[in-house]
LOROPA-769344 format. One record per atom (N, C-alpha, C, O): residue in one letter; atom name; residue number from 1; x, y, z. Coordinates in pm, 1 decimal. Layout:
REM residues N
a | CA | NUM | X | Y | Z
...
***
This chain:
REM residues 94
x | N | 1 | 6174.9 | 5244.7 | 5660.8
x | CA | 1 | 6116.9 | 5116.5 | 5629.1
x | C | 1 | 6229.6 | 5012.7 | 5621.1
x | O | 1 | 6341.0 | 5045.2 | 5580.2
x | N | 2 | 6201.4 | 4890.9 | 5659.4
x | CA | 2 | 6308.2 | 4771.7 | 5611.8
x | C | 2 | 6243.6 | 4654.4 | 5549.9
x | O | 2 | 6122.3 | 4635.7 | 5540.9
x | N | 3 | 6317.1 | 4595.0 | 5517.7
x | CA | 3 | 6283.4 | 4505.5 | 5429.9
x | C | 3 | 6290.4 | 4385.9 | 5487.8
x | O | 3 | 6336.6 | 4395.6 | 5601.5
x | N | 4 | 6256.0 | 4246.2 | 5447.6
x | CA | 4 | 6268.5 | 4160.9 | 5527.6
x | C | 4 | 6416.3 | 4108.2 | 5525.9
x | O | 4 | 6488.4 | 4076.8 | 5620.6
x | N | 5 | 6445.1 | 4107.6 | 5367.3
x | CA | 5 | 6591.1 | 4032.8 | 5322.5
x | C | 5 | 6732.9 | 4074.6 | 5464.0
x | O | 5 | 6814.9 | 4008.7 | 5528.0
x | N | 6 | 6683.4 | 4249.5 | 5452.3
x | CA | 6 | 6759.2 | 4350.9 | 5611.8
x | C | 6 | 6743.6 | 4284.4 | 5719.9
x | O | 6 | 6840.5 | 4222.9 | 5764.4
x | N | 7 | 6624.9 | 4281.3 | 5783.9
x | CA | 7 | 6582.0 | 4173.8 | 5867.0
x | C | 7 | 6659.9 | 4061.4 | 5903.8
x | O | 7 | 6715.8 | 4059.5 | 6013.5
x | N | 8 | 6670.1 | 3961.4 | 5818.4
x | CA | 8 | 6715.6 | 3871.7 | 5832.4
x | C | 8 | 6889.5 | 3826.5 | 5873.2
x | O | 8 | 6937.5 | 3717.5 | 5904.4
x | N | 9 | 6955.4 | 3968.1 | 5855.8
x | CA | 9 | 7063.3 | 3987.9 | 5857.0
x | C | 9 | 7090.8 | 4044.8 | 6018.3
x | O | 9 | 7210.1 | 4073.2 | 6029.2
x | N | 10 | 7034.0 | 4063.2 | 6113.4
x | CA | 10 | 7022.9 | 4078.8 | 6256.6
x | C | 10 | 7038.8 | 3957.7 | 6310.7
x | O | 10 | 6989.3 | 3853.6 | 6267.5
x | N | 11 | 7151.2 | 3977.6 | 6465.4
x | CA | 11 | 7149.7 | 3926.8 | 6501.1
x | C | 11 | 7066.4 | 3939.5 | 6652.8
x | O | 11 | 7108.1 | 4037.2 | 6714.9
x | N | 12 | 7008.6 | 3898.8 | 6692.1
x | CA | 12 | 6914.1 | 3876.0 | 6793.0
x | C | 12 | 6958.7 | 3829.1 | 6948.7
x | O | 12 | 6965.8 | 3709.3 | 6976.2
x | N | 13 | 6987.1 | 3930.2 | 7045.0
x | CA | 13 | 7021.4 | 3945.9 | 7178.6
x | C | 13 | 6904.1 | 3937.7 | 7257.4
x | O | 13 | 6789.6 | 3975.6 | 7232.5
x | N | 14 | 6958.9 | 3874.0 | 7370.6
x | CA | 14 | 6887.4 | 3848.6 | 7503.3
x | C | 14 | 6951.7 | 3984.6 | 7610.4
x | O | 14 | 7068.8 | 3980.2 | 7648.0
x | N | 15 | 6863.1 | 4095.3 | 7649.1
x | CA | 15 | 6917.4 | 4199.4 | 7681.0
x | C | 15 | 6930.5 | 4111.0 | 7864.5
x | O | 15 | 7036.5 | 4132.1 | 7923.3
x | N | 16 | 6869.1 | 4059.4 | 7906.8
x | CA | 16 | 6820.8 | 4006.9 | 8003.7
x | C | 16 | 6946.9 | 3931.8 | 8048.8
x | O | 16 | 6987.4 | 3967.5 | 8159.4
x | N | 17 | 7029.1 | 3820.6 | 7978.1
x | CA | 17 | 7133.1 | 3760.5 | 8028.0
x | C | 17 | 7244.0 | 3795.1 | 7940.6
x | O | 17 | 7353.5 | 3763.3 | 7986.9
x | N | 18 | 7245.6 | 3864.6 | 7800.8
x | CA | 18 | 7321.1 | 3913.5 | 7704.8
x | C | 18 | 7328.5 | 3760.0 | 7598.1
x | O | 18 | 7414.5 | 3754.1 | 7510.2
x | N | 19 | 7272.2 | 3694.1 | 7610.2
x | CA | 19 | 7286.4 | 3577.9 | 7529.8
x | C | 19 | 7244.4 | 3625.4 | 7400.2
x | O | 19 | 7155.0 | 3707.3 | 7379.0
x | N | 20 | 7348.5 | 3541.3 | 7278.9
x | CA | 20 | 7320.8 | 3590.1 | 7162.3
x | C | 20 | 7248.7 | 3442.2 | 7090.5
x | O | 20 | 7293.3 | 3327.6 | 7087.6
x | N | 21 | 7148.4 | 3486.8 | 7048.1
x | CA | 21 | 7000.9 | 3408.6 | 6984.5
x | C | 21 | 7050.2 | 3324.6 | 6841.6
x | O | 21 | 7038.3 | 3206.4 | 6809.5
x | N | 22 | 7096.4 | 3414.7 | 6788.5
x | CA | 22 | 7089.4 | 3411.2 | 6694.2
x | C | 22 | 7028.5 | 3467.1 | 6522.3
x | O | 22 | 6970.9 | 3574.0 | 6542.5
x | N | 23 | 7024.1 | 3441.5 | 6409.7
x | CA | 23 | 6955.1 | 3527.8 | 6315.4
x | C | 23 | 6806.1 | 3516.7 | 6280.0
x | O | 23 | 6753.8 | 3421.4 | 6222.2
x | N | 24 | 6770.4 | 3582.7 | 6305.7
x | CA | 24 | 6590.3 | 3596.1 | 6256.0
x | C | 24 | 6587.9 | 3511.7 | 6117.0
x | O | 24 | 6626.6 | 3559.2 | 6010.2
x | N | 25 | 6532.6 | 3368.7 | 6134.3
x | CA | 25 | 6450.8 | 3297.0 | 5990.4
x | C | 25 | 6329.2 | 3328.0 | 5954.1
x | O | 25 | 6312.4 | 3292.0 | 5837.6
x | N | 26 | 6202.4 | 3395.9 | 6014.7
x | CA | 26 | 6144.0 | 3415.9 | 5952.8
x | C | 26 | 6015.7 | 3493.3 | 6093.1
x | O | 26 | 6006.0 | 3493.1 | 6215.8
x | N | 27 | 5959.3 | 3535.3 | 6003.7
x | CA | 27 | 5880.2 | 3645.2 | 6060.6
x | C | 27 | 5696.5 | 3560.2 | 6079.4
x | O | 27 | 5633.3 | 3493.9 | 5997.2
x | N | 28 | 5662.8 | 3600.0 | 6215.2
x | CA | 28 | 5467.1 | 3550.6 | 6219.0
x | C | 28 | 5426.9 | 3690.5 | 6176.2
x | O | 28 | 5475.5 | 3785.4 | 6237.7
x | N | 29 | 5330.4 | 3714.7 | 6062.1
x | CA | 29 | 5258.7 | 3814.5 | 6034.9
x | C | 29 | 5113.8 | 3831.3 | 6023.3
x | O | 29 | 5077.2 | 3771.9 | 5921.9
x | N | 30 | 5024.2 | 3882.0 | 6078.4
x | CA | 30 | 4891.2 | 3867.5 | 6131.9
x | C | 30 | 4847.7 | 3963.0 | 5977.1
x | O | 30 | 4882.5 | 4076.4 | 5944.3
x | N | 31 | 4793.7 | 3901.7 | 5933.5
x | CA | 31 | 4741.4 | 3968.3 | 5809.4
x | C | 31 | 4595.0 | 4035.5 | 5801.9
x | O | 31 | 4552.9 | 4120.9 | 5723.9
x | N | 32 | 4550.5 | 3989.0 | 5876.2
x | CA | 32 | 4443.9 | 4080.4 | 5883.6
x | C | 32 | 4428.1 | 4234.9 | 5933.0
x | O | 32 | 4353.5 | 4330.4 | 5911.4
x | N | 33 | 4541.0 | 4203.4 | 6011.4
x | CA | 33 | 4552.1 | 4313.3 | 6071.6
x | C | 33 | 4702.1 | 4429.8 | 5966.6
x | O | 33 | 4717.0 | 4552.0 | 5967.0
x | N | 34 | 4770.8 | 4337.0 | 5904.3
x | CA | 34 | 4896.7 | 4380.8 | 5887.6
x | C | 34 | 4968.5 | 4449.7 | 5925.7
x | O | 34 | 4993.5 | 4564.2 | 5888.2
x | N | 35 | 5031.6 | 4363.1 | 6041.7
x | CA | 35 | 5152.4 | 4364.7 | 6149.1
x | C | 35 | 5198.6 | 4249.3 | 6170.1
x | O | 35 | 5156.1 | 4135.8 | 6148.5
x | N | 36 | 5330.9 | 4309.6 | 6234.2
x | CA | 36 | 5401.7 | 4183.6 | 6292.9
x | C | 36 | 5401.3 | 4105.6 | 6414.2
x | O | 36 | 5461.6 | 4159.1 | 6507.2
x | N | 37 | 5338.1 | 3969.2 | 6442.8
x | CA | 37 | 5332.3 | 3913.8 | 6547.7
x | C | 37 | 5423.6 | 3896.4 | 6639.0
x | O | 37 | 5437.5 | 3948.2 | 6749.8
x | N | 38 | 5476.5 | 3828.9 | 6589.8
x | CA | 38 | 5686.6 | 3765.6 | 6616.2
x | C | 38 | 5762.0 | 3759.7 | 6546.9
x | O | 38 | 5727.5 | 3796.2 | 6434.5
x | N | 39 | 5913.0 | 3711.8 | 6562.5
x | CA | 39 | 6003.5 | 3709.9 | 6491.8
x | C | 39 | 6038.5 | 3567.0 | 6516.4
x | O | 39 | 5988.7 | 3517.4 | 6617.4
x | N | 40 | 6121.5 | 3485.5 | 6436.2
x | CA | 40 | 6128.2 | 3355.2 | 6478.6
x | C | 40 | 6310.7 | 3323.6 | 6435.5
x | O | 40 | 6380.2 | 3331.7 | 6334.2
x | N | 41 | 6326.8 | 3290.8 | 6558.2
x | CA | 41 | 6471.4 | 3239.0 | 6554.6
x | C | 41 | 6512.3 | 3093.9 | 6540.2
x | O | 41 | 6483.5 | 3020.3 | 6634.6
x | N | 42 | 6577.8 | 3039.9 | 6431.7
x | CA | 42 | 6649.0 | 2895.0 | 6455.4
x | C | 42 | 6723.6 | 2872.2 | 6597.4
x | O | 42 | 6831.8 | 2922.9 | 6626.8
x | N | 43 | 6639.1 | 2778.5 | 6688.5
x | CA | 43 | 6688.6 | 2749.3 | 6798.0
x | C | 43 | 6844.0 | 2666.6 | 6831.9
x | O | 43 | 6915.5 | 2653.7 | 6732.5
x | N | 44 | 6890.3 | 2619.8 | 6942.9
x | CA | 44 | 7007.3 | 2588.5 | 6943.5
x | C | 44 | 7053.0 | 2472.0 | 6856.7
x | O | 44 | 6980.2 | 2380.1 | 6819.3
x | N | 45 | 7157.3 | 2484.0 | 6834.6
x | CA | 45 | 7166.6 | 2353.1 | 6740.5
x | C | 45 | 7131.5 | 2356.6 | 6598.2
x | O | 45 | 7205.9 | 2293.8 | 6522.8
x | N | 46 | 7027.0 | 2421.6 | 6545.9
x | CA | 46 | 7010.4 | 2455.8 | 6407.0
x | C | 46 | 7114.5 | 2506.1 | 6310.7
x | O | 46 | 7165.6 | 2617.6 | 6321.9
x | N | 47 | 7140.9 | 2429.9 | 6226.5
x | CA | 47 | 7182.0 | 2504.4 | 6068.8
x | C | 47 | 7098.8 | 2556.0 | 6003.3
x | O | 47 | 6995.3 | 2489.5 | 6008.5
x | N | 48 | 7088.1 | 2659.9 | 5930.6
x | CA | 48 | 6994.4 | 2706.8 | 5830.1
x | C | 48 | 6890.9 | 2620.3 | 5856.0
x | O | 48 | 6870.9 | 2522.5 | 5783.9
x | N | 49 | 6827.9 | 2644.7 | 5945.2
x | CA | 49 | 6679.8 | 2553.2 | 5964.4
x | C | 49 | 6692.3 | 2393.9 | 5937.3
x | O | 49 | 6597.9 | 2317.5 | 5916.8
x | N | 50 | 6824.0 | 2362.3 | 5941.7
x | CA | 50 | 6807.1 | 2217.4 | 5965.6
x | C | 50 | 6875.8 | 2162.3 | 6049.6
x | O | 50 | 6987.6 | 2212.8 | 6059.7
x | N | 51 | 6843.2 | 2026.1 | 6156.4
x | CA | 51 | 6909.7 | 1963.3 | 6159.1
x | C | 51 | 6895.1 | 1970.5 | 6351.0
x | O | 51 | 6993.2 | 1967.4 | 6425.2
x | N | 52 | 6759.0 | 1979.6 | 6395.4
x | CA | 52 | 6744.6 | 2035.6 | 6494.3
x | C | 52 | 6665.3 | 1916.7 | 6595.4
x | O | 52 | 6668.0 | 1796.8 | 6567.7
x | N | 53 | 6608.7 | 1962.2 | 6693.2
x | CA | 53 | 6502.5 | 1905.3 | 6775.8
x | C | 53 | 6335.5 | 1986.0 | 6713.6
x | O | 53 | 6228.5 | 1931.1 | 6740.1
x | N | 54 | 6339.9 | 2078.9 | 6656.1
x | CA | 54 | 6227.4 | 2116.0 | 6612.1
x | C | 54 | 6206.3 | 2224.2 | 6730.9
x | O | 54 | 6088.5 | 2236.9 | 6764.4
x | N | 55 | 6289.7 | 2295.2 | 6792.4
x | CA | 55 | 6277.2 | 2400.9 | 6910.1
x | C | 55 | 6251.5 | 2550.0 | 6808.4
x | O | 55 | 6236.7 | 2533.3 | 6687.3
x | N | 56 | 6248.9 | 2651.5 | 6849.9
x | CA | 56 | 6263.6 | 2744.4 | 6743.6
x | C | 56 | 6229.1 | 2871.6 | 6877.7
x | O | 56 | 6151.1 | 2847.0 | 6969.8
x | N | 57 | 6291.2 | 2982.6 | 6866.4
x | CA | 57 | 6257.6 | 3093.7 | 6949.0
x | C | 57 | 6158.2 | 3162.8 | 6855.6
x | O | 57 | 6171.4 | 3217.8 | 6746.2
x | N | 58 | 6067.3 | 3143.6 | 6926.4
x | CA | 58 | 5937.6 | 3244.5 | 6859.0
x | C | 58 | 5898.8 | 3369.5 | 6958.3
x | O | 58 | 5822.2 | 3371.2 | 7054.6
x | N | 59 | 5992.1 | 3490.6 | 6890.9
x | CA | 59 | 5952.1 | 3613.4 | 7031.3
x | C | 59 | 5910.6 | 3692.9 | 6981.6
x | O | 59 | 5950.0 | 3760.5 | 6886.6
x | N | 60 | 5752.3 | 3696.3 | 7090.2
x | CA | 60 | 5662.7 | 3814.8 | 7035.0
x | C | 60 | 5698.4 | 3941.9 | 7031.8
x | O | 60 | 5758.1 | 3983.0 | 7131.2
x | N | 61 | 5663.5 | 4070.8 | 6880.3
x | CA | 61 | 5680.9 | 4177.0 | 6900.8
x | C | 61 | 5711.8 | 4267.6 | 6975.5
x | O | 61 | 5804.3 | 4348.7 | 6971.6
x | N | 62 | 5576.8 | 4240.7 | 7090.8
x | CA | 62 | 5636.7 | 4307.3 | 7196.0
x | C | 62 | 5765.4 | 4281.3 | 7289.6
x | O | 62 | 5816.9 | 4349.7 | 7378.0
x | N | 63 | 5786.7 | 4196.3 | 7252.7
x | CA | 63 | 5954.3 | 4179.6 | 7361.2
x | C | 63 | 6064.6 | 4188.0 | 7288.5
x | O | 63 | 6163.6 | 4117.6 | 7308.6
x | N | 64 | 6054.1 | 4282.8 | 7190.7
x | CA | 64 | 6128.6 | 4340.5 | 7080.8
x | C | 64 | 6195.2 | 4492.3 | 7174.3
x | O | 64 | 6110.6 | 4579.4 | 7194.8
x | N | 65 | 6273.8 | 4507.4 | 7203.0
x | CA | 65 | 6314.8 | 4663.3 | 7317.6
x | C | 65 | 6394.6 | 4747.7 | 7214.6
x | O | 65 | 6371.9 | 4867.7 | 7229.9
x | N | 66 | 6463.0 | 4725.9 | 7135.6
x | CA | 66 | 6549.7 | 4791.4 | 7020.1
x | C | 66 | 6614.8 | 4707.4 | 6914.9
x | O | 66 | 6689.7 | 4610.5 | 6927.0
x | N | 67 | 6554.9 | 4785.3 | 6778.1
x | CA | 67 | 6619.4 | 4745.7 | 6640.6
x | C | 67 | 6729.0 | 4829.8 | 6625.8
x | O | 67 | 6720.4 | 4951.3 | 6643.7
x | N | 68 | 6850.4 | 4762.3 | 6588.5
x | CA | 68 | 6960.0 | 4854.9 | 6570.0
x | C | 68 | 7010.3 | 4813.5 | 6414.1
x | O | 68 | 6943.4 | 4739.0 | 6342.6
x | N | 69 | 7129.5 | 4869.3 | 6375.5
x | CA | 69 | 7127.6 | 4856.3 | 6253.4
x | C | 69 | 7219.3 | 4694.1 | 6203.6
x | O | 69 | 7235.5 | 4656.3 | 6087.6
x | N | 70 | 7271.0 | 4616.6 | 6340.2
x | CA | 70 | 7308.9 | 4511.7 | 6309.2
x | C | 70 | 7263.5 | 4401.1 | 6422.4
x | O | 70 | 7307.2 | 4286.1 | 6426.1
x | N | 71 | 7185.0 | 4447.0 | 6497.5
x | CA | 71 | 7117.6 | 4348.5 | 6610.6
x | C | 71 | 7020.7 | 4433.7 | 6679.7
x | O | 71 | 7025.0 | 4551.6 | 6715.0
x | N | 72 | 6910.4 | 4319.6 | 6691.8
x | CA | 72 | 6773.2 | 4351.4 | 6790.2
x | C | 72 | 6780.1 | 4286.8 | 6922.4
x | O | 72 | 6817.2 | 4173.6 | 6953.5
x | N | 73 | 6743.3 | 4368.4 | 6980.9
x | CA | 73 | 6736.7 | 4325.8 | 7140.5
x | C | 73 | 6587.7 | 4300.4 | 7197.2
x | O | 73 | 6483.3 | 4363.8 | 7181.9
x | N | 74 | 6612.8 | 4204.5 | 7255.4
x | CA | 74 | 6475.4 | 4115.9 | 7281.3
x | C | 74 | 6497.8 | 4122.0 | 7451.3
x | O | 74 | 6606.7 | 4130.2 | 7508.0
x | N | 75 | 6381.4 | 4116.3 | 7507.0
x | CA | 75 | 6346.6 | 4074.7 | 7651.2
x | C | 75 | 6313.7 | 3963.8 | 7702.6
x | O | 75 | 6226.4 | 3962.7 | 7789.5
x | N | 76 | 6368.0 | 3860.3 | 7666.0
x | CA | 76 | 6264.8 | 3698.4 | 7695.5
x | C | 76 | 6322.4 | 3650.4 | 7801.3
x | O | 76 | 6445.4 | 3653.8 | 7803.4
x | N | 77 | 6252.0 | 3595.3 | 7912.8
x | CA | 77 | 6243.5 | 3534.7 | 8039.0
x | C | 77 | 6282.6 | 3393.0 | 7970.2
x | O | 77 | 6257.2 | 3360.1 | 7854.3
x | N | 78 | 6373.9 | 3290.4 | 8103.1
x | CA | 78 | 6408.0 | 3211.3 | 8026.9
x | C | 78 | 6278.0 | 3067.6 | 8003.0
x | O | 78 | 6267.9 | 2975.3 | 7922.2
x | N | 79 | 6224.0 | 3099.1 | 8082.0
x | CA | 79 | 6073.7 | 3006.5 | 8089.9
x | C | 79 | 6001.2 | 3023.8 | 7959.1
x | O | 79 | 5938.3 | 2932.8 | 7905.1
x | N | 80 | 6012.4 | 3133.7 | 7916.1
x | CA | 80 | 5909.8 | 3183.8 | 7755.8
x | C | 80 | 5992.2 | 3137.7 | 7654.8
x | O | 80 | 5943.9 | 3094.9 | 7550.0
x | N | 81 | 6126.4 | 3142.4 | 7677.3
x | CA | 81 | 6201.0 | 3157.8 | 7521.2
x | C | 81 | 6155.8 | 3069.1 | 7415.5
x | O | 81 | 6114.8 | 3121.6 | 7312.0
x | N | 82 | 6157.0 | 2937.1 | 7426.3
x | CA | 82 | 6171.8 | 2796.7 | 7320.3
x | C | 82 | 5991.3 | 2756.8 | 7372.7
x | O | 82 | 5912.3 | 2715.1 | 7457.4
x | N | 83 | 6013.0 | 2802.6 | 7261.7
x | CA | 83 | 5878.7 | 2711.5 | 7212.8
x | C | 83 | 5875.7 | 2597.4 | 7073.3
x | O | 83 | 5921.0 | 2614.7 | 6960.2
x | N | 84 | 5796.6 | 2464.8 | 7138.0
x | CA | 84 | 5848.2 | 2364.0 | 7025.8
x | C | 84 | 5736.1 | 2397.1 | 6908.8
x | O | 84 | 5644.2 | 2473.2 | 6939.0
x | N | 85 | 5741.3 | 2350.2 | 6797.2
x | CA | 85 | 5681.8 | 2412.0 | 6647.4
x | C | 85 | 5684.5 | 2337.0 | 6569.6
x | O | 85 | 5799.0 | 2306.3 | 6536.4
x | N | 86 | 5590.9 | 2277.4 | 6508.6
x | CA | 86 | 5515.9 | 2144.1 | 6409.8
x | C | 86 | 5604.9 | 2162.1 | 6315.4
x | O | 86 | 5653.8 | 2274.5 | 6304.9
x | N | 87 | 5646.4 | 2057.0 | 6225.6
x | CA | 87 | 5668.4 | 2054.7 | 6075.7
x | C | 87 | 5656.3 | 2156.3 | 6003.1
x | O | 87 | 5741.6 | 2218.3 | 5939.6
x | N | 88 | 5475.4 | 2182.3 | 6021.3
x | CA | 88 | 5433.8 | 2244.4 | 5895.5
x | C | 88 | 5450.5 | 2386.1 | 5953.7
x | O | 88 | 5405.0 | 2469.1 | 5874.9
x | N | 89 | 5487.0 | 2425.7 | 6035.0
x | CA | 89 | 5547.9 | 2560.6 | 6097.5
x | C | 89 | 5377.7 | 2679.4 | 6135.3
x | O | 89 | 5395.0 | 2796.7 | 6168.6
x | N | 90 | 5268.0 | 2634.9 | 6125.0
x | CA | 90 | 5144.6 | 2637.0 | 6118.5
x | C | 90 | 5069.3 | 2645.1 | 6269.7
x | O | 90 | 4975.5 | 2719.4 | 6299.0
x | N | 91 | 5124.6 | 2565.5 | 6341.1
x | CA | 91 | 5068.6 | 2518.5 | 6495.5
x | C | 91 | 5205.9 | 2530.0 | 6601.2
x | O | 91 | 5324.1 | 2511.5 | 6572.3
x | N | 92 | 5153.6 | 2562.4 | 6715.6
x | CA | 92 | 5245.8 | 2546.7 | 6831.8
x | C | 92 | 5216.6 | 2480.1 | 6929.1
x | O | 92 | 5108.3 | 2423.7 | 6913.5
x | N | 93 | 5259.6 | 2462.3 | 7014.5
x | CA | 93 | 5225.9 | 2385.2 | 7147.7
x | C | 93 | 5290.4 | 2455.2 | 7272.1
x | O | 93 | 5399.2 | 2512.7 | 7271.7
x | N | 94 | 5217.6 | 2443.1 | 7363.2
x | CA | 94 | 5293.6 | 2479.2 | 7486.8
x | C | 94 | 5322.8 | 2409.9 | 7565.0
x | O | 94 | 5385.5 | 2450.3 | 7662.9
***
């Protein structure tokens, strides 16, 4: 089992071009179901979630390929990666 606090301490690879993402801020969790949707990365330019264009890598579960014990490796095409994300972190847009 891990925890989220663990979680958050990964750093997040692009197995695809080797680009490094950055650290997981926070997790989409489908509660009804209880699982994990995505993982959500502070996009380029971000400090601790501030100070950005409002971009954010939101990559779904499934393009999750391996958790290791200090970085996850992700599969994202570069067309999917950045998706932009409201204020209230609630809504997306494509």
């Amino acid at each position: 089992m891990v925890k989220i606090s663990d979680f958050q301490t990964k750093e997040v690879v692009n197995i695809l071009d080797g680009k490094r993402l950055g650290t997981i801020s926070d997790l989409e969790i489908d509660l009804r179901h209880g699982r994990v949707e995505a993982i959500v990365v502070p996009g380029p330019g971000k400090f601790l979630g501030f100070f950005s264009s409002g971009n954010d890598y939101v990559i779904p579960w499934r393009n999750i390929v391996k958790i290791g014990k200090d970085v996850v490796l992700v599969r994202m095409e570069e067309a999917l990666k950045v998706e932009a994300r409201t204020s209230g972190g609630d809504e997306y847009r494509e």
